[in-house]
C-alpha positions as CSV (number, residue, x, y, z in Angstrom):
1,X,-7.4,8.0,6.3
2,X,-4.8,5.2,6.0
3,X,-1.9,4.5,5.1
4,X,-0.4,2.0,2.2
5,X,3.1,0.9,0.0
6,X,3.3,-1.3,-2.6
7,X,7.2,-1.6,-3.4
8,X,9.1,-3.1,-6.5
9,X,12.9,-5.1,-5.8
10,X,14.8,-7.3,-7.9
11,X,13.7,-10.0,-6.2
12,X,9.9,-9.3,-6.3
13,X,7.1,-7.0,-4.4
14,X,6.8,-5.8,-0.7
15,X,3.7,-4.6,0.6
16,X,2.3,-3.1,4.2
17,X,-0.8,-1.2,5.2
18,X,-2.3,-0.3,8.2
19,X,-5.5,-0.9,9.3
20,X,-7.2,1.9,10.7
21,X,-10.6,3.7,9.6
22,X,-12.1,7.2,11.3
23,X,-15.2,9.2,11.1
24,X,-14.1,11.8,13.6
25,X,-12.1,11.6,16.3
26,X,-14.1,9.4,18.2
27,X,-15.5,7.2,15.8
28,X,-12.3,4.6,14.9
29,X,-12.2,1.3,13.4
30,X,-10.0,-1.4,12.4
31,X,-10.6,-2.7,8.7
32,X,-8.3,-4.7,6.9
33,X,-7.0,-3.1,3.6
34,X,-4.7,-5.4,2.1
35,X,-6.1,-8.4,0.3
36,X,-4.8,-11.5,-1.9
37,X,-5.8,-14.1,-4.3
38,X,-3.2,-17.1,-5.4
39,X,-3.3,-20.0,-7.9
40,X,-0.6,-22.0,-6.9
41,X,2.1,-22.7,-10.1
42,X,0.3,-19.9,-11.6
43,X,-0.3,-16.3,-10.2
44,X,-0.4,-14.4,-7.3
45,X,-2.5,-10.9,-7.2
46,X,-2.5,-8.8,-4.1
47,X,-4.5,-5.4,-3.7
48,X,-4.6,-2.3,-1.3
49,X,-6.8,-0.4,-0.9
50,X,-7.2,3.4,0.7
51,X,-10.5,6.0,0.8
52,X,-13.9,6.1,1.3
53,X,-14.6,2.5,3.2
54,X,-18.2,1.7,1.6
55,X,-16.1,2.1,-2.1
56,X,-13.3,0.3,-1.4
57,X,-15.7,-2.7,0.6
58,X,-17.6,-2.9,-2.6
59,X,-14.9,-3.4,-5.0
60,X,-13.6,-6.0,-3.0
61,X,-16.7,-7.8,-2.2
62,X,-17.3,-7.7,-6.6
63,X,-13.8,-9.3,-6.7
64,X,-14.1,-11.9,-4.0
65,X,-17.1,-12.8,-6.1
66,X,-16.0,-13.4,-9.1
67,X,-12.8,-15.4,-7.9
68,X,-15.1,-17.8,-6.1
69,X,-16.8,-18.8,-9.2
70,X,-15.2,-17.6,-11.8
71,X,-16.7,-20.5,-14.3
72,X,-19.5,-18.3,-14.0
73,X,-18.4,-15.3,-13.9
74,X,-16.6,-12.6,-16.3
75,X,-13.2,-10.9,-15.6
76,X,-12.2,-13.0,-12.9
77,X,-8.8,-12.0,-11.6
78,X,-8.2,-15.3,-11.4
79,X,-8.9,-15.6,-15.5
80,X,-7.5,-12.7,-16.5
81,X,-4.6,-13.4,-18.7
82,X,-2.2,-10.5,-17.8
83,X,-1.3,-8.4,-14.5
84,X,-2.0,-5.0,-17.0
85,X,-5.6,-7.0,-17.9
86,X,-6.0,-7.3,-14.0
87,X,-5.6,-3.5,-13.3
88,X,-7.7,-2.7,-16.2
89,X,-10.5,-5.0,-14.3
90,X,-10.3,-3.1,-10.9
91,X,-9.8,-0.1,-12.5
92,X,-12.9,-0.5,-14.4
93,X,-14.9,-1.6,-11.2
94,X,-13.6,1.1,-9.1
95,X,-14.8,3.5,-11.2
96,X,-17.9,2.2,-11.8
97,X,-18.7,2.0,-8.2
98,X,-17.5,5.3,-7.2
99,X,-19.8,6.9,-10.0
100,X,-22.5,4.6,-9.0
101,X,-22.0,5.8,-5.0
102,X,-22.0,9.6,-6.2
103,X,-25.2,9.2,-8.7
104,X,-27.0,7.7,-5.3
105,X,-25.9,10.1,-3.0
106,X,-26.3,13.5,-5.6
107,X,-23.7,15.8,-6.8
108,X,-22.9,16.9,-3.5
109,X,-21.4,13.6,-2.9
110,X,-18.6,13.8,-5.4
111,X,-15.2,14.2,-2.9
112,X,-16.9,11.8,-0.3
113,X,-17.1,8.5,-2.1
114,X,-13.3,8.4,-3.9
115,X,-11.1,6.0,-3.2
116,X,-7.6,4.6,-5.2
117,X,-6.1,1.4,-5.0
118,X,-2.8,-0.6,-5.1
119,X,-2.8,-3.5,-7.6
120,X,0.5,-6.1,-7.2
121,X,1.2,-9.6,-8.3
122,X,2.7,-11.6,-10.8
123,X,1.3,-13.8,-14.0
124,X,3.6,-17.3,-15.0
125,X,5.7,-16.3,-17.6
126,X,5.6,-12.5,-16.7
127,X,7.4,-10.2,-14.1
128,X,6.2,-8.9,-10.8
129,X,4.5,-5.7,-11.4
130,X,2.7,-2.6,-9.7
131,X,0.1,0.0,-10.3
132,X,-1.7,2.8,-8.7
133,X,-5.4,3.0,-10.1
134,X,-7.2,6.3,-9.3
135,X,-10.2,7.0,-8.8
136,X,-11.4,7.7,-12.3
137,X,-10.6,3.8,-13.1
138,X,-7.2,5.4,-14.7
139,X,-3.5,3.8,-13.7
140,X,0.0,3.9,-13.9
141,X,2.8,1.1,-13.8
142,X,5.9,1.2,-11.1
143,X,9.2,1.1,-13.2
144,X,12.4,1.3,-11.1
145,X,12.4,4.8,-11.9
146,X,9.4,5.2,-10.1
147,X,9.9,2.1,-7.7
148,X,6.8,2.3,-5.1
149,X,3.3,3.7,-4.6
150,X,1.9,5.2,-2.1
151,X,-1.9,6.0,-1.1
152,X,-3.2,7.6,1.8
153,X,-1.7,9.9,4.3
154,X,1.6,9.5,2.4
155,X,3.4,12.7,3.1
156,X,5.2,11.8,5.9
157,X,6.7,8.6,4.9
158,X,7.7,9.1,2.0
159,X,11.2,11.3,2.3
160,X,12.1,7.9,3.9
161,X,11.7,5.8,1.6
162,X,13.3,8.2,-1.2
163,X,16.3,8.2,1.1
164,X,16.8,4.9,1.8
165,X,15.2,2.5,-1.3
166,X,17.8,0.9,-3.3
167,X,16.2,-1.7,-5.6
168,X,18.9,-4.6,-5.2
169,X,18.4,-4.7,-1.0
170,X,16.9,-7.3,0.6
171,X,13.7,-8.1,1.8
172,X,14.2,-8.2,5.5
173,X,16.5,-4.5,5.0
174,X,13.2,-3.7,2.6
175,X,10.6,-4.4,5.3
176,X,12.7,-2.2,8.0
177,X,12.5,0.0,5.8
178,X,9.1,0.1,5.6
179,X,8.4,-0.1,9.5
180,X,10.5,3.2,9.5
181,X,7.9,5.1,7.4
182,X,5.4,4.0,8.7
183,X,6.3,4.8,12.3
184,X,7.2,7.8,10.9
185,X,3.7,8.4,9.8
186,X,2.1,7.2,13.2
187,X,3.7,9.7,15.1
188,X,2.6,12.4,12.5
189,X,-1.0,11.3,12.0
190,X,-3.1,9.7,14.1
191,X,-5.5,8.8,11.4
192,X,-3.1,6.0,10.5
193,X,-2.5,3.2,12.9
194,X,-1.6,-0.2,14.0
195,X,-1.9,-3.1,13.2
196,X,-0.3,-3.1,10.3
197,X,-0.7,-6.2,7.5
198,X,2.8,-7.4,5.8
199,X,3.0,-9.1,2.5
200,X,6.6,-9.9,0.8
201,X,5.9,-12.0,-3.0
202,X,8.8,-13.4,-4.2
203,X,9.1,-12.9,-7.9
204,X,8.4,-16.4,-9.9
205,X,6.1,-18.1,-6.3
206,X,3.2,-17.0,-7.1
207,X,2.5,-17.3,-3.2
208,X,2.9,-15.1,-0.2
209,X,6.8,-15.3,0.8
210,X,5.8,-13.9,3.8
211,X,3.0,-12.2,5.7
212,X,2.4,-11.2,9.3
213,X,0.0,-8.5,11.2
214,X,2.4,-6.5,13.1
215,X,0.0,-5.6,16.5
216,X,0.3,-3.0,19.1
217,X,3.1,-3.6,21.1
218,X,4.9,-6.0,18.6
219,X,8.5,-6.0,20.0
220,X,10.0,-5.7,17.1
221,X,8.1,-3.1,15.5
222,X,8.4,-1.0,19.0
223,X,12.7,-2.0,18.3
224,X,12.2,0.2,15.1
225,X,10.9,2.9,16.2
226,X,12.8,3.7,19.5
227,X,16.1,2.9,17.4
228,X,15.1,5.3,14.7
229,X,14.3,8.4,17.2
230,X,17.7,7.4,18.8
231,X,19.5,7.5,15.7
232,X,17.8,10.7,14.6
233,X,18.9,12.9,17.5
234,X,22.2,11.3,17.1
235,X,22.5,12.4,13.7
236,X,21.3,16.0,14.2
237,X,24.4,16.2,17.0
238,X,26.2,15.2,14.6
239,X,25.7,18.3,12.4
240,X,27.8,21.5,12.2
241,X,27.0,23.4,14.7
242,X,25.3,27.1,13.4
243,X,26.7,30.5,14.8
244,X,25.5,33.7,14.9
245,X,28.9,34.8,14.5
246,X,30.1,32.8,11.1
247,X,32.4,34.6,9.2
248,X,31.5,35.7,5.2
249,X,34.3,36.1,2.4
């Protein structure tokens, strides 16, 4: 399992996932998940990626390809002329390479082999946008009424974000904000874990404003999440207190 946010702001896109991959308990691996190409001037395209680990290795490894030569090459997202074109393209090639994986493996492969993907970036002359592509090769596109994606283990960092978002924050508030649900998920689900990989793309760069791996042990990271518990319990002290003895009208 894993765990991965692709977020939209005013001022552009903010993007973490983690990096861990399981087969049982005592078969885990680190595997990046987040990936990016840029054209400097011109665009900027950035993809997540959460499931099966053979799918999601062999969509990337068709998209590295054709971004490496794309002269000679169809679809490149490098070519393509929109950021909608784009997820059309790895929607397209995710689903052919999921059906492709099940046709090899025989019917009894079809809920082993899925996998869904984050697509983010931004074209000249367009906005920054987002969108989920499932497994079918199907999408949808982030508005700011539906302001991040999730994929993976996403259940128990998600109330966070709902809570806290606010499309006009920053993008250091936006990326502590993230490190909360995340954390948040770590101590849920130990099929997610550190490190974690960091993108911020400010809108109209068309390069990485920022990106970091956040490793085990990072002080900052380990700043968040002893802050947050503290500021939990504080809050639930905080509360009316319940009696067994309230009085009804």
């Amino acid at each position: 399992m894993t765990y991965c946010v692709g977020m939209m702001l005013d001022k552009g896109l903010v993007l973490m996932s983690d990096t861990r991959t399981n087969s049982g308990v005592d078969n885990i691996s680190v595997f990046r998940k987040m990936f990016h190409w840029s054209i400097p001037g011109n665009r900027v395209i950035s993809v997540m990626t959460a499931g099966n680990l053979a799918t999601t290795q062999a969509v990337i490894s068709k998209l590295e390809e054709r971004n490496k030569a794309p002269s000679e090459r169809q679809n490149s997202l490098l070519e393509l002329p929109t950021m909608f074109q784009v997820a059309v393209e790895v929607g397209k090639l995710l689903r052919e390479t999921v059906q492709a994986t099940q046709e090899d493996n025989g019917p009894t492969a079809s809920n082993r082999f899925t996998a869904s993907i984050i697509v983010a970036g931004q074209i000249a002359g367009m906005e920054p946008r987002l969108f989920l592509i499932y497994p079918e090769g199907n999408f949808i596109e982030a508005s700011f009424d539906t302001p991040f994606f999730q994929i993976g283990e996403t259940k128990y960092g998600r109330p966070i974000l709902i809570r806290g978002y606010d499309r006009h924050m920053s993008f250091e508030d936006a990326v502590k904000l993230l490190m909360v649900s995340f954390d948040s998920t770590l101590k849920a689900n130990l099929s997610v874990g550190l490190p974690l990989d960091l993108m911020v793309i400010e809108a109209d760069t068309f390069e990485p404003k920022h990106e970091r791996r956040i490793e085990h042990a990072d002080p900052y990271f380990d700043s968040i999440s002893s802050s947050w518990g503290d500021a939990l319990k504080t809050a639930f002290h905080s509360l009316p207190n319940y009696s067994f003895y309230q009085k009804t009208d």
